[in-house]
C-alpha positions as CSV (number, residue, x, y, z in Angstrom):
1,X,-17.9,-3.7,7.4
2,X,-19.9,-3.5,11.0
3,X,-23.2,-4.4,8.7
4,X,-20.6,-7.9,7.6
5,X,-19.6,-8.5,10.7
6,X,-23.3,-8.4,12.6
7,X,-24.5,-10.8,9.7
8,X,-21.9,-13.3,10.4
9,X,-22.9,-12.7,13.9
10,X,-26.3,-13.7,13.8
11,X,-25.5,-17.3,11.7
12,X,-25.7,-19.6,14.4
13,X,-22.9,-21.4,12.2
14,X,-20.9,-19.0,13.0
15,X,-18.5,-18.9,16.6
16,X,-19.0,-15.4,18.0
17,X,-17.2,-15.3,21.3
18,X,-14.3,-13.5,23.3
19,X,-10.6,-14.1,23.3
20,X,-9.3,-15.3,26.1
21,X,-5.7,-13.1,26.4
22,X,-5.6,-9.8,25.1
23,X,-6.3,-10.4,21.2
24,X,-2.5,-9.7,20.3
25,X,-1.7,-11.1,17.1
26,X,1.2,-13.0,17.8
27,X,-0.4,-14.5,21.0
28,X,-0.4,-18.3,20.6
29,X,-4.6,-17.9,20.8
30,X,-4.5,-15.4,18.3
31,X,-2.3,-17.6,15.6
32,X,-4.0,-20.9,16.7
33,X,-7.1,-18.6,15.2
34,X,-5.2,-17.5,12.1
35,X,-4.2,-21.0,11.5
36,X,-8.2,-21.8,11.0
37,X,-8.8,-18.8,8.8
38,X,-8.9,-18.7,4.9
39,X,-9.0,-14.9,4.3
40,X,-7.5,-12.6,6.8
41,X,-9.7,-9.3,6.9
42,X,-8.4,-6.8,9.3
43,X,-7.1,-3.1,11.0
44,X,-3.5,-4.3,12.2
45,X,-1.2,-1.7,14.5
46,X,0.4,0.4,11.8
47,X,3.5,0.3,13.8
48,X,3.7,-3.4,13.4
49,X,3.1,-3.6,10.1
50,X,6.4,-4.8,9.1
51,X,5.7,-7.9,11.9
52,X,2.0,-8.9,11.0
53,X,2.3,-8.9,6.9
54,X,5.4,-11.9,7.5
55,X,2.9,-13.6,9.8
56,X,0.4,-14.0,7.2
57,X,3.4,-14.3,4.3
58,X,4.7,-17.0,7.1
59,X,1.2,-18.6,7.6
60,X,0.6,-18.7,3.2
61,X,-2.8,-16.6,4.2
62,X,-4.8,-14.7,1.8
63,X,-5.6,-11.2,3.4
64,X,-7.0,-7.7,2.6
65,X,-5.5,-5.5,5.7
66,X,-5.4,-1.6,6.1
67,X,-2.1,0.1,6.0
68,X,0.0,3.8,5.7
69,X,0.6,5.0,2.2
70,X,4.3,5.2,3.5
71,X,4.2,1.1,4.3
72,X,5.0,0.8,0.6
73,X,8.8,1.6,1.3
74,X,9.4,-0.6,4.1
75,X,12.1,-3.0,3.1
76,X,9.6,-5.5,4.2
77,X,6.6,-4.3,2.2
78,X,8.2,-3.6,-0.7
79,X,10.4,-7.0,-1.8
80,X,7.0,-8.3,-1.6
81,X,5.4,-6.0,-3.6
82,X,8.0,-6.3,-5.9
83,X,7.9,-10.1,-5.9
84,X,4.2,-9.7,-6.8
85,X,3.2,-11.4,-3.7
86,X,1.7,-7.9,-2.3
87,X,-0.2,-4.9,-3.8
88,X,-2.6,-2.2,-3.3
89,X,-6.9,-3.0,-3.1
90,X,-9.5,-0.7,-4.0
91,X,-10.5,2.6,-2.7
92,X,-7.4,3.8,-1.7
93,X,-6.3,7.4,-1.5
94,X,-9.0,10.3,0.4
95,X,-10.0,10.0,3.9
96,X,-11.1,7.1,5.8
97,X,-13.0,7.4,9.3
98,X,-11.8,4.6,11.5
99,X,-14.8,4.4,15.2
100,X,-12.6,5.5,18.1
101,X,-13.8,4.9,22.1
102,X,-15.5,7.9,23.6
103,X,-13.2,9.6,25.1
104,X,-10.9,9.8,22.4
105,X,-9.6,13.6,22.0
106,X,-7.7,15.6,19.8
107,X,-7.5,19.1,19.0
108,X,-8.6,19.2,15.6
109,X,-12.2,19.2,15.6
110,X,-13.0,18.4,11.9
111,X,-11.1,15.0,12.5
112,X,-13.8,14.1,14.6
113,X,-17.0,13.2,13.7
114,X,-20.1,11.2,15.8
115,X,-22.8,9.2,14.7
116,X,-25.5,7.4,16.5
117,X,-23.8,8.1,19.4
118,X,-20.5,6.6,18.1
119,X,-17.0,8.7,17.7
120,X,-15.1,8.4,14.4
121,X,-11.1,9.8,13.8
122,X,-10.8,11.0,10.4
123,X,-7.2,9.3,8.7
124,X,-5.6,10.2,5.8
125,X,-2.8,8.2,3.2
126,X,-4.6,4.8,4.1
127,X,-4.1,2.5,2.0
128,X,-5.7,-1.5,1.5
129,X,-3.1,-4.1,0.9
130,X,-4.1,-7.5,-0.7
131,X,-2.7,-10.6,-2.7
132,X,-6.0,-11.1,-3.3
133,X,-6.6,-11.7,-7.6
134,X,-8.5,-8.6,-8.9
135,X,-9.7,-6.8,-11.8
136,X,-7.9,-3.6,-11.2
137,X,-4.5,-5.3,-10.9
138,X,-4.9,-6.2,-14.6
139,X,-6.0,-2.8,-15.9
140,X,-3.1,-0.8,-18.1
141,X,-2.6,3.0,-17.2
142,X,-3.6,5.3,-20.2
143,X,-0.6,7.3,-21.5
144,X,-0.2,10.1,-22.9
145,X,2.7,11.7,-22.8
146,X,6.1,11.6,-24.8
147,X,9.7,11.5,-23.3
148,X,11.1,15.3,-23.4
149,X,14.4,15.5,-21.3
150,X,13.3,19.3,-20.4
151,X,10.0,17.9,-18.5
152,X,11.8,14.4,-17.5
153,X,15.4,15.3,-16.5
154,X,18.0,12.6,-15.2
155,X,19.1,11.9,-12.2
156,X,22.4,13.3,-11.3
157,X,24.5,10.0,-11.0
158,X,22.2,7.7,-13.0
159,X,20.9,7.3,-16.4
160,X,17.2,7.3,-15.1
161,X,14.4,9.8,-15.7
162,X,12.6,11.8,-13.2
163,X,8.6,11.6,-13.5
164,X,6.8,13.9,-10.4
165,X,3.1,12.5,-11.5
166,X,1.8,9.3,-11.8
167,X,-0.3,10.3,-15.1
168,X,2.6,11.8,-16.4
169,X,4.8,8.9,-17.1
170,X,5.5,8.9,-20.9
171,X,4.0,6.5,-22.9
172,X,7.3,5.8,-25.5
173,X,10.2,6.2,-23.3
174,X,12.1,2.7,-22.8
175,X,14.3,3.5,-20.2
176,X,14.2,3.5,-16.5
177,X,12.5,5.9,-14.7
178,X,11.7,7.1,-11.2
179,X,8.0,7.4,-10.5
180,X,6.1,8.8,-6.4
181,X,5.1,5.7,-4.4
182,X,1.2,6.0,-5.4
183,X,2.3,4.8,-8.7
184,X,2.3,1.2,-7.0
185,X,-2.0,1.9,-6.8
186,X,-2.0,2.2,-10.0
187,X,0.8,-0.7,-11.1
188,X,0.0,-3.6,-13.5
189,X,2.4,-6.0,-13.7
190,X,1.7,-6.9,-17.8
191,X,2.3,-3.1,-18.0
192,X,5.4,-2.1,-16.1
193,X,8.1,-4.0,-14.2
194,X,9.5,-2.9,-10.7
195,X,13.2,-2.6,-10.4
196,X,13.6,-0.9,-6.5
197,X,12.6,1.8,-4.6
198,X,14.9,4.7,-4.2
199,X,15.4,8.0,-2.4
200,X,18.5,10.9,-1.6
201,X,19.7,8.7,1.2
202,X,18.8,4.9,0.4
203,X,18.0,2.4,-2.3
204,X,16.6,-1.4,-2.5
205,X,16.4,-2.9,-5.7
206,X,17.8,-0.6,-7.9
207,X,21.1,1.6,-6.7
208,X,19.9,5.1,-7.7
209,X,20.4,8.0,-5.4
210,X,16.9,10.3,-6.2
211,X,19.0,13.7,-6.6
212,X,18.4,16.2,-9.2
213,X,20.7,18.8,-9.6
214,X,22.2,18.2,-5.9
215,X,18.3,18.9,-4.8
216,X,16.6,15.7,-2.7
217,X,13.8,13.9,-4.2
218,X,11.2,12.0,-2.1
219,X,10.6,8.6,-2.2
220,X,10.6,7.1,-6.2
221,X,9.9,3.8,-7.5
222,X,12.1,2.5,-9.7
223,X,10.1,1.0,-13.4
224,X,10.6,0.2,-16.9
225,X,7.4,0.1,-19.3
226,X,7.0,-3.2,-21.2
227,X,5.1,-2.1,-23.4
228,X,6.5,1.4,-24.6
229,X,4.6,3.0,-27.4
230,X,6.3,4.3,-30.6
């Protein structure tokens, strides 16, 4: 990204020059800026994540932007997600270094790493977020498995299968089934539709309480398979 951004840097087409306030995004410099853009490519403050996704939804901007795993449940995030206005970009999952200043501290060393003089904070569950058309967003998941109500058991007050891995989801059931969050990384809409999101103490979308014999589930997106196999 640094290499990108010094290239674009040295085209003397190219405006290259500081803001005049204090670069906040909802500053009227900052969205006279956004107005001009075409593709919004960006680090935003993960606590406002909720706040700068509607700006660019508001502004009808194209966008890859860094995010928390957990920004998938946000009311917010995920009625967009589920609208298939929103989704997840490439090379998600792992650890991602993100250059901190200097003096940045923290007590666990191997988070911390410097080159060329330049600090780095190790991250993990980051996640890119795009409604930018790509391959990967068409690509089916490969399954293998077959329904078995010992290995998939049912919610206790809905008729709705519990799946605890991604690559475990069974190929021929036809039902609904709760699947973990990273299954949205992996979601293509010819595949599988999205009904809600779901866990012990709330729902959106889909009114299913995530409990399993009076034990709390985490987090579980709620899908059907369109295309279950025989």
């Amino acid at each position: 990204m640094r290499d990108i951004a010094e290239q674009l840097k040295a085209n003397k087409n190219n405006e290259w020059a500081p803001l005049e306030g204090d670069g906040d995004f909802r500053s009227e410099e900052s969205v006279e800026l956004l107005k001009q853009a075409d593709i919004v490519v960006t680090n935003p403050p993960f606590s406002l994540f909720r706040e700068y996704v509607a700006q660019l939804v508001e502004y009808d901007k194209k966008f890859l932007i860094l995010g928390d795993q957990n920004a998938i449940t946000y009311k917010e995030t995920f009625m967009l997600i589920g609208a298939n206005k929103l989704w997840t970009g490439y090379d998600n999952g792992g650890t991602k270094w993100f250059q901190v200043p200097n003096d940045y501290d923290i007590a666990t060393e191997t988070r911390i790493k410097i080159e060329n003089n330049i600090k780095f904070f190790s991250m993990g569950r980051i996640m890119w977020f795009t409604n930018l058309d790509m391959e990967k967003r068409h690509q089916e998941m490969t399954l293998y498995k077959r329904y078995s109500p010992i290995e998939f058991p049912n919610y206790d007050n809905y008729d709705v299968i519990n799946v605890d891995k991604v690559a475990d989801i069974p190929m021929d059931y036809k039902g609904i089934m709760g699947v973990p969050i990273t299954f949205v990384d992996k979601y293509s809409p010819e595949q599988f539709e999205i009904l809600g999101i779901a866990n012990s103490a709330r729902w959106i979308g889909y009114k299913c309480f995530t409990l399993i014999d009076g034990r709390k589930i985490y987090n579980r997106i709620i899908i059907k398979n369109k295309k279950p196999q025989k």
